[in-house]
C-alpha positions in Angstrom: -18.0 27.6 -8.1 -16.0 26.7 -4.9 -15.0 23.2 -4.4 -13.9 22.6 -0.8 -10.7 20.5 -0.9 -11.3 17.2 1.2 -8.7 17.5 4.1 -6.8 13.7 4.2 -6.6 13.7 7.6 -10.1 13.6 8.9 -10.6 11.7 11.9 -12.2 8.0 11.0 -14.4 8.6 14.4 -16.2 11.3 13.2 -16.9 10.2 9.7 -18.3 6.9 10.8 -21.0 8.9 12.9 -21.7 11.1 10.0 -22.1 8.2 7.9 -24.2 6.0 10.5 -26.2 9.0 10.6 -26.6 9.2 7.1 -27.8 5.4 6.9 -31.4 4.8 7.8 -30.0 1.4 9.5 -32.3 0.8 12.3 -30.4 0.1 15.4 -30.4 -2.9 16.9 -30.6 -3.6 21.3 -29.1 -0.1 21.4 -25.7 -0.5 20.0 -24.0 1.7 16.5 -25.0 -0.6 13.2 -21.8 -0.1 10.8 -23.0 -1.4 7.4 -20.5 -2.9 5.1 -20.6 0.8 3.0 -19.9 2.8 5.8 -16.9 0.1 6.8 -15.6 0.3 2.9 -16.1 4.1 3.2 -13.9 4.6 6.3 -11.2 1.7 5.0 -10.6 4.0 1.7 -10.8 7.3 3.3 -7.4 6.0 6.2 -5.7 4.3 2.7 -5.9 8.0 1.4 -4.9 9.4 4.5 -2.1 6.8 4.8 -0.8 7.4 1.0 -0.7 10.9 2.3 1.1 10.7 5.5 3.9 8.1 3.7 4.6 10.3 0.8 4.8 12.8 3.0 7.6 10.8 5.3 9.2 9.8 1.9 9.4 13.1 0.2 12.5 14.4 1.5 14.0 11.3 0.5 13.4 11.3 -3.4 10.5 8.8 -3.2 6.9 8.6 -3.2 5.1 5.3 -1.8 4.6 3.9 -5.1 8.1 4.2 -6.0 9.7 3.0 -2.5 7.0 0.2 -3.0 8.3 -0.6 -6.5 12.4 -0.1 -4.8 11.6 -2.6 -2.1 10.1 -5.4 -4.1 13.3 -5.1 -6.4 15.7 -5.3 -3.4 13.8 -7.9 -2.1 14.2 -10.6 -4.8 17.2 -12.8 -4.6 19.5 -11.3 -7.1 18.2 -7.7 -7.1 16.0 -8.4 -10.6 12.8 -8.8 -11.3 10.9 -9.2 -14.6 8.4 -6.4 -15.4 5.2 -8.1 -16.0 5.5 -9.9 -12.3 6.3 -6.7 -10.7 3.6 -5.2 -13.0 1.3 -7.9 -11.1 3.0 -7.6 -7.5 2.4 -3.9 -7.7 -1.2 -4.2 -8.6 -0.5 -1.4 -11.0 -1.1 -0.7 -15.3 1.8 -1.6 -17.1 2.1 2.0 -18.2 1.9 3.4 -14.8 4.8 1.0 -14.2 6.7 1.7 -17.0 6.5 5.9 -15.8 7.5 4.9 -12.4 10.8 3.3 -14.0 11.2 6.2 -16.1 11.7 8.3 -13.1 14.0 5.8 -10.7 16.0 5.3 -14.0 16.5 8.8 -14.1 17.6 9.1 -11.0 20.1 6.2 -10.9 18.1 4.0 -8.6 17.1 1.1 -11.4 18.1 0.0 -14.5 16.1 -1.9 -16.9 16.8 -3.8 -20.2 15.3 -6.4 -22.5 16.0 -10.3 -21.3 18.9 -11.4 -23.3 17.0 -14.7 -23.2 13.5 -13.5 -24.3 13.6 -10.5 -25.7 10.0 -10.0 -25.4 10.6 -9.4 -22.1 12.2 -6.8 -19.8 14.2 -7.1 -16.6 14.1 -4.9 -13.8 17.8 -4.4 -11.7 18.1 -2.3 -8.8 20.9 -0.6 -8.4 23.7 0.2 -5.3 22.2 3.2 -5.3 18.5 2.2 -5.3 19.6 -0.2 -2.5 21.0 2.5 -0.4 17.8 4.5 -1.0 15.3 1.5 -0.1 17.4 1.0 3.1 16.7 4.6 3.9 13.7 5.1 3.4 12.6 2.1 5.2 14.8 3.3 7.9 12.6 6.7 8.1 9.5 4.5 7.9 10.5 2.5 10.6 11.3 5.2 12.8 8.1 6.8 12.4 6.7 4.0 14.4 6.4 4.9 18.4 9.6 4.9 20.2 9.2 3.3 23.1 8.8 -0.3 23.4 5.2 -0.8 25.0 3.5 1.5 22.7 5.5 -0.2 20.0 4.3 -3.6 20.9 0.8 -2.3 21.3 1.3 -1.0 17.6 2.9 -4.2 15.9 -0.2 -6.0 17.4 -3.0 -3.6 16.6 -1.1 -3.6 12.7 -1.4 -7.4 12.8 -4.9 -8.1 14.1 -6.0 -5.2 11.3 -4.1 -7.2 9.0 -5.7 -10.2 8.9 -8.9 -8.7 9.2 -8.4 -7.3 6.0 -7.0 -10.5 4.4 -10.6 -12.2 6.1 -12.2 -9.1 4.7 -11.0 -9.5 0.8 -11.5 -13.1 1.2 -15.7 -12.5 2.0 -15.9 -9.6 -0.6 -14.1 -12.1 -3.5 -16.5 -15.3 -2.4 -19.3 -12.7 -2.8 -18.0 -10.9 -6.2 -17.2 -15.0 -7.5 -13.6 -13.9 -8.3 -11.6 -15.9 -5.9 -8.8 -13.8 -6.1 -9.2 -13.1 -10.0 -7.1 -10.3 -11.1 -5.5 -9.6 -7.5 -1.8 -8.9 -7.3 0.4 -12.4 -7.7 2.3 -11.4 -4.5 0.8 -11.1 -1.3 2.7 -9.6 1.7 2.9 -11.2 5.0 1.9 -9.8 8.4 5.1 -9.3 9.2 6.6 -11.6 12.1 4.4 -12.8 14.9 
């Protein structure tokens, strides 16, 4: 049987006419109906695509996403530890699936991690220099896969914003309308970024 291999970087455009065409949707005074499927469908699909494209800057580096992800919340806390079960919950990821991705950045000197001399049921997370310099680069080689020049920079920043919030406005309505309010999201949220 031959399984055709779905390409990640399919143009949103396109699939969103296949889609509408796809839903029986009656069209109203003459303009394109996107129902909330089609809207989820195309959202998913660029998150794949974007996974894809990031690993794919990250690679060279020694990192995937996840793990620069997982590097950056570490750096990011005051002293350079975290405890697992709140980066568990920042990360939005399985404890196990954690636990592998600090199997691999312990291998590879980036984090150490070790039970709370205070609570031993717990664990600590520690990143260290070299995890620092690591999370500094890669966010470097993220940074400077944004556009170069300044307008189509700015034009960028703002687009990423605007989407932003949309999508924070967007979880909001599909949590009122599941009754979760925010049951069993991630305890950290990320900002926009500055204005």
């Amino acid at each position: 049987m031959l399984v055709e291999r779905e390409e990640p970087f399919g143009r949103a455009q396109d699939r969103s006419s296949l889609m509408m065409q796809v839903d029986n949707t009656p069209e109203e005074s003459g303009r394109s109906t996107m129902t909330l499927s089609v809207a989820l469908s195309d959202l998913l699909h660029a998150q794949r695509a974007l996974k894809h494209l990031l690993g794919a800057l990250l690679q060279p580096h020694g990192l995937s996403y996840p793990r620069y992800e997982l590097l950056n919340l570490v750096a990011g806390t005051a002293d350079g530890t975290i405890d697992k079960v709140v980066l568990d919950h920042a990360l939005d990821r399985h404890s196990t699936t954690t636990r592998t991705m600090l199997e691999g950045l312990e291998c590879s000197g980036l984090v150490e991690w070790y039970r709370n001399p205070q609570d031993r049921r717990s664990t600590i997370v520690s990143i260290t220099a070299a995890g620092r310099e690591r999370v500094q680069l890669a966010t470097r080689v993220l940074d400077n896969a944004l556009p170069s020049d300044r307008q189509r920079f700015d034009c960028f920043s703002d687009a990423a914003q605007s989407l932003s919030l949309t999508l924070r406005d967007f979880l909001d309505v599909l949590e009122r309308a599941a009754g979760t309010s925010g049951a069993g999201m991630p305890v950290v949220r990320r900002s926009a970024g500055p204005p």
